[in-house]
MIVOKE-174973 format. One record per residue (C-alpha): residue in one letter; x, y, z. Coordinates in nm, 4 decimals. Example, Ala and Ser with C-alpha at 12.3 -4.5 7.8 and 13.67 -1.06 7.14 Angstrom:
("A"; (1.2300; -0.4500; 0.7800));
("S"; (1.3670; -0.1060; 0.7140));
This chain:
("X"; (-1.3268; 0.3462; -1.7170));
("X"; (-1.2314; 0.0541; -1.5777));
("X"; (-0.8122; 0.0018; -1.4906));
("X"; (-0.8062; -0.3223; -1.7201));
("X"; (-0.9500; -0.0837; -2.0258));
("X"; (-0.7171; 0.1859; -1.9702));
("X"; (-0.4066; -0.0353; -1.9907));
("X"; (-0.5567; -0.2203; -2.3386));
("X"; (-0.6085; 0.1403; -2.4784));
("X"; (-0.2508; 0.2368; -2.3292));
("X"; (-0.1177; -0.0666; -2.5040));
("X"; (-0.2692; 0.0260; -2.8557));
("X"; (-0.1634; 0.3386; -2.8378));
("X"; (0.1977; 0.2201; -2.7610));
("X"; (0.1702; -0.0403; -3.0451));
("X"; (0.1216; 0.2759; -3.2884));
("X"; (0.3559; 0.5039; -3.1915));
("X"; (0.7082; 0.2140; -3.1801));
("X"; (0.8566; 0.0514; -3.4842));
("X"; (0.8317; -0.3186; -3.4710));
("X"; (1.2230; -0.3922; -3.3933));
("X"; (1.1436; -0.2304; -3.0543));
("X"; (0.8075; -0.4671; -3.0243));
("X"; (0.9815; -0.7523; -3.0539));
("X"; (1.2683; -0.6598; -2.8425));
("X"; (0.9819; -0.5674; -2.5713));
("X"; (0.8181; -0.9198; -2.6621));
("X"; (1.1090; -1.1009; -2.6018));
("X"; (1.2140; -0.9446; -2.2832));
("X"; (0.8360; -1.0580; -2.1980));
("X"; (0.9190; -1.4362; -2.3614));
("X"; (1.2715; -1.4060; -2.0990));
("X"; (1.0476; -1.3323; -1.8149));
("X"; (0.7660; -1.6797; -1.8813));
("X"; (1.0544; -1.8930; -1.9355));
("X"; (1.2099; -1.8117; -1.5886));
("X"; (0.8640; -1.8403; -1.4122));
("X"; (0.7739; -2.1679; -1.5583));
("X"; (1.1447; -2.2788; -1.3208));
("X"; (1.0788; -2.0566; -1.0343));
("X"; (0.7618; -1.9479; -1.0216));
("X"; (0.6514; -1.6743; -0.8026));
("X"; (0.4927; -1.6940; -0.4599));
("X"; (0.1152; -1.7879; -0.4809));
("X"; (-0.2006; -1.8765; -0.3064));
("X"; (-0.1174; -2.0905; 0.0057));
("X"; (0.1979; -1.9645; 0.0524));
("X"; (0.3090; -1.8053; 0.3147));
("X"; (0.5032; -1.4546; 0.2776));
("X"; (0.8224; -1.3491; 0.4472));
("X"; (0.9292; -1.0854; 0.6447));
("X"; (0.9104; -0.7562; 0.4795));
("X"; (1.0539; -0.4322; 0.6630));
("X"; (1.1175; -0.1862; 0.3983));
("X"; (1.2210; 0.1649; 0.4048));
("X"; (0.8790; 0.4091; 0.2832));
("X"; (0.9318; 0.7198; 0.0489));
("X"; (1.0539; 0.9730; 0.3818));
("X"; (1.3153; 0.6892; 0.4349));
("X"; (1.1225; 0.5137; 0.7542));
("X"; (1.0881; 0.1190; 0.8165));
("X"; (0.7758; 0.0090; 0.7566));
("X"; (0.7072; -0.3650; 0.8748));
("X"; (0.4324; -0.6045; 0.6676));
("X"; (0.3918; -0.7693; 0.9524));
("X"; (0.3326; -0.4701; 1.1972));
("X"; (0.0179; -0.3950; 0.9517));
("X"; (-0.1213; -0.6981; 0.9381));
("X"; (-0.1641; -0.7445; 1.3301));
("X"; (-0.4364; -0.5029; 1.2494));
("X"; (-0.5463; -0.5627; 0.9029));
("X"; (-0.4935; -0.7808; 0.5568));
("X"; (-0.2160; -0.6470; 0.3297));
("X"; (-0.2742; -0.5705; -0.0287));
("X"; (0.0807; -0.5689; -0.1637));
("X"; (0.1178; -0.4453; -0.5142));
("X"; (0.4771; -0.4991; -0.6585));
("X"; (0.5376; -0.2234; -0.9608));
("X"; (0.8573; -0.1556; -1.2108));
("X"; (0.8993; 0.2163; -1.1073));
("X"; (0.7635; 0.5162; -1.1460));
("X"; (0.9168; 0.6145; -1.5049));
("X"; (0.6431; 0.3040; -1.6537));
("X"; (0.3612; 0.4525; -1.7490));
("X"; (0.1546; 0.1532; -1.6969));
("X"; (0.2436; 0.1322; -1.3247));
("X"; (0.1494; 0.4917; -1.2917));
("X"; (-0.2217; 0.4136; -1.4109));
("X"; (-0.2377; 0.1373; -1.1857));
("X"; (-0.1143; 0.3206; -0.8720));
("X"; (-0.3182; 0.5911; -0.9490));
("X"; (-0.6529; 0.3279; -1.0054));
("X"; (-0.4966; 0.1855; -0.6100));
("X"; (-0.5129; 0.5398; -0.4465));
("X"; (-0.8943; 0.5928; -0.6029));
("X"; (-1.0151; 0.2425; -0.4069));
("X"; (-0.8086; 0.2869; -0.1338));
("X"; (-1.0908; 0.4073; 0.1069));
("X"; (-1.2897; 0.1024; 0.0027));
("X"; (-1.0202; -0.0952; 0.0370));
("X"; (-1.0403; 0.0133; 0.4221));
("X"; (-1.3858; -0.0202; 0.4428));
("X"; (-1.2839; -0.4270; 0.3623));
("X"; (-1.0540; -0.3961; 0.6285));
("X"; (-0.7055; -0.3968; 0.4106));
("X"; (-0.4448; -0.1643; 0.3887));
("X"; (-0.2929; -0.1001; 0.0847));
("X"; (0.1265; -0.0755; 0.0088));
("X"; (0.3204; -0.0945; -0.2668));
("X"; (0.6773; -0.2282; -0.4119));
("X"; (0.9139; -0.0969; -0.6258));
("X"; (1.2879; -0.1270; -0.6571));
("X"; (1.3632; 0.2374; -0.7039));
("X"; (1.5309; 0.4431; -0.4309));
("X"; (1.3269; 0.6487; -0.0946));
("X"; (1.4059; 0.9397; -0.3081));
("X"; (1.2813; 0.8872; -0.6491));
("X"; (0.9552; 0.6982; -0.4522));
("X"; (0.8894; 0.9996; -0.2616));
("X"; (0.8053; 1.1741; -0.6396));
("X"; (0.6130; 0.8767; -0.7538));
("X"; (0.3980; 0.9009; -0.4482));
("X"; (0.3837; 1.3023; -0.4353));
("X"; (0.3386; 1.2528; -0.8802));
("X"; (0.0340; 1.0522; -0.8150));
("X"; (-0.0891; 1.2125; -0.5492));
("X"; (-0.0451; 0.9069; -0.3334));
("X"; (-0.2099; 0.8093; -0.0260));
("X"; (-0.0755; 0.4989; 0.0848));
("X"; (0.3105; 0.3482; 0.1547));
("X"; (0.5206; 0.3716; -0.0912));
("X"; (0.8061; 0.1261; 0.0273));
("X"; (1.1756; 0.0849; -0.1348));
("X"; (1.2939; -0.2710; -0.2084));
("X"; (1.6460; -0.1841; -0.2765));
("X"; (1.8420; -0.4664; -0.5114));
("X"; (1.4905; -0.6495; -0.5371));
("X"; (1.5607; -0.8274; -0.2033));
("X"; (1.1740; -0.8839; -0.1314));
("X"; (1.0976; -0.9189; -0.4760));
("X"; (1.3774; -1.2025; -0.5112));
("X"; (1.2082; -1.3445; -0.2018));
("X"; (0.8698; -1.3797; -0.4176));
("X"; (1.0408; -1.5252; -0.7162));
("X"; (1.0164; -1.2059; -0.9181));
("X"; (1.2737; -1.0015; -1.0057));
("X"; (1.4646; -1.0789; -1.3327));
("X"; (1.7520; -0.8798; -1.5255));
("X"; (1.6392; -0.7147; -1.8159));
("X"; (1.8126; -0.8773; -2.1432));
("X"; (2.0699; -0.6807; -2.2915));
("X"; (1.8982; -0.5426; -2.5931));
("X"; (1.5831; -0.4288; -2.3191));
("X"; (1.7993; -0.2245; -2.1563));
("X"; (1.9549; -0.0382; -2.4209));
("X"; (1.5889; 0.0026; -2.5503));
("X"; (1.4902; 0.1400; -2.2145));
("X"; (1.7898; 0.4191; -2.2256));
("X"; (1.6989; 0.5417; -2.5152));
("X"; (1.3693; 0.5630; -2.3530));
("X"; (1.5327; 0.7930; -2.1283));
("X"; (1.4953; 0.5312; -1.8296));
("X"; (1.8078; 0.5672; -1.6167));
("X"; (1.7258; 0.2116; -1.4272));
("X"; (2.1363; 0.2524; -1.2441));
("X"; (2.0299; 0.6352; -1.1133));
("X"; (1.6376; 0.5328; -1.0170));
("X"; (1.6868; 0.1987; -0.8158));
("X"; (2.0402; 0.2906; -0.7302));
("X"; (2.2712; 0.0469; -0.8594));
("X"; (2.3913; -0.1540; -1.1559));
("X"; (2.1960; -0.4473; -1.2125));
("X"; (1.9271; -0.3431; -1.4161));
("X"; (1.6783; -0.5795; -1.2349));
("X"; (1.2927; -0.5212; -1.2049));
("X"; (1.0053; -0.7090; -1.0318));
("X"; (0.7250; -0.8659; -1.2510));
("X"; (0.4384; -0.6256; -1.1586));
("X"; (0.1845; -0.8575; -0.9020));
("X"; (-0.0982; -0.8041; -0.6874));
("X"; (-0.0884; -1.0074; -0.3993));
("X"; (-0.3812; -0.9863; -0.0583));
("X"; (-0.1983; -1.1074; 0.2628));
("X"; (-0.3967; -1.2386; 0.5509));
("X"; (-0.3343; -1.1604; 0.8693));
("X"; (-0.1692; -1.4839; 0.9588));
("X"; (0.0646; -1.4099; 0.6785));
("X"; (-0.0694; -1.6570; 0.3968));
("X"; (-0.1297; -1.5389; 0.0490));
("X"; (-0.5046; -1.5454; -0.0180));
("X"; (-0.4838; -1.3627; -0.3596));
("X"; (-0.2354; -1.3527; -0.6513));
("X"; (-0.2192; -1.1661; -0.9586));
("X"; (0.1127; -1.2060; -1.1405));
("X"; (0.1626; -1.1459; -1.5187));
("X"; (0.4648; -1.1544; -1.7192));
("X"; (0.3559; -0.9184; -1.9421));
("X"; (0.4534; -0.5693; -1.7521));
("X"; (0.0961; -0.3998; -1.9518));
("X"; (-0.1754; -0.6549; -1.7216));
("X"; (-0.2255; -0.5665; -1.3917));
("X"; (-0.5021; -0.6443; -1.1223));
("X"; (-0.8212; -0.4250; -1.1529));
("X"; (-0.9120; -0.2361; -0.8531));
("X"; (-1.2673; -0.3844; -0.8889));
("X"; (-1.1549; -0.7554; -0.8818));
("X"; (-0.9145; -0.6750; -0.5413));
("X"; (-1.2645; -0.5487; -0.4103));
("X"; (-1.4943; -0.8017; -0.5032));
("X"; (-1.2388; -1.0607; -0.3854));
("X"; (-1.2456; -0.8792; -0.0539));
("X"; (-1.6219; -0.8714; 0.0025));
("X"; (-1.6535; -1.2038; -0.1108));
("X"; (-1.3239; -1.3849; 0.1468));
């Protein structure tokens, strides 16, 4: 099953199982997100990316730029490894990551949470690839995508059980819209997939075809 059909059936499920006060909170922490993007929208397409050096999941730099001397970057930008949703996608990334290769891109990934609580995403999901900590959402904030969860989000997400202060190490309750960008090797954006709605991601299948096809 595709990654795109996994997230609708995700959704559907989710849509059952949460009163509508929480929806609507949830839709309106979406509604937040659009309305900042339509000011500052996020990197895309033509633009070129900036330096990224980023500590992985055992706490080493890893350098963008270093990669790409060799290869194209797929950079995927995800919430965190307590959403469920990012989860399915990194786990759809790790099963084309060889073919990703075979392309001639490497795969890494974004998130905002600490080396420590990346190193059990990655070990979680059984992760193959770099798993890189963008502490306080500096690269993110770079790409135009981090926002701060409203008010009524976040008290939604603790009762969720999400500790966002203890996962990403301080207290601004920020998160990255989850994106998909390719990154030549002369650091230009050739791809973009951003969506403000945290349950669409790119499908493994379209980063591929994309690839064979540029």
């Amino acid at each position: 099953m595709s990654l795109t059909k996994q997230l609708k059936e995700r959704a559907t499920q989710s849509a059952a199982k949460y009163p509508q006060t929480i929806h609507k909170i949830m839709n309106n922490g979406i509604d937040v997100v659009r309305k900042i993007q339509s000011i500052t929208p996020s990197l895309k397409t033509g633009d070129t990316i900036p330096e990224i050096k980023l500590p992985n999941a055992a706490n080493q730099s890893i350098s963008v730029q270093d990669v790409l001397q060799h290869n194209k970057v797929i950079l995927s930008f995800y919430r965190g490894g307590w959403c469920p949703y990012c989860n399915m996608e990194l786990r759809a990334l790790q099963k084309s990551q060889d073919e990703f290769k075979k392309l001639g891109a490497t795969l890494i990934a974004i998130s905002p949470e600490t080396p420590d609580n990346s190193i059990t995403t990655k070990e979680k999901n059984e992760l193959r690839f770099e798993v890189l900590s963008d502490i306080d959402n500096t690269i993110a904030k770079a790409f135009n995508l981090a926002f701060t969860l409203p008010k009524d989000l976040q008290e939604v997400y603790k009762g969720f059980g999400i500790d966002l202060e203890k996962n990403n190490g301080n207290q601004n309750h920020q998160l990255p819209i989850s994106a998909t960008y390719i990154i030549g090797q002369d650091n230009t954006i050739v791809y973009d997939f951003t969506k403000e709605d945290y349950k669409e991601r790119a499908d493994p299948q379209e980063i591929i075809n994309f690839l064979k096809n540029n």
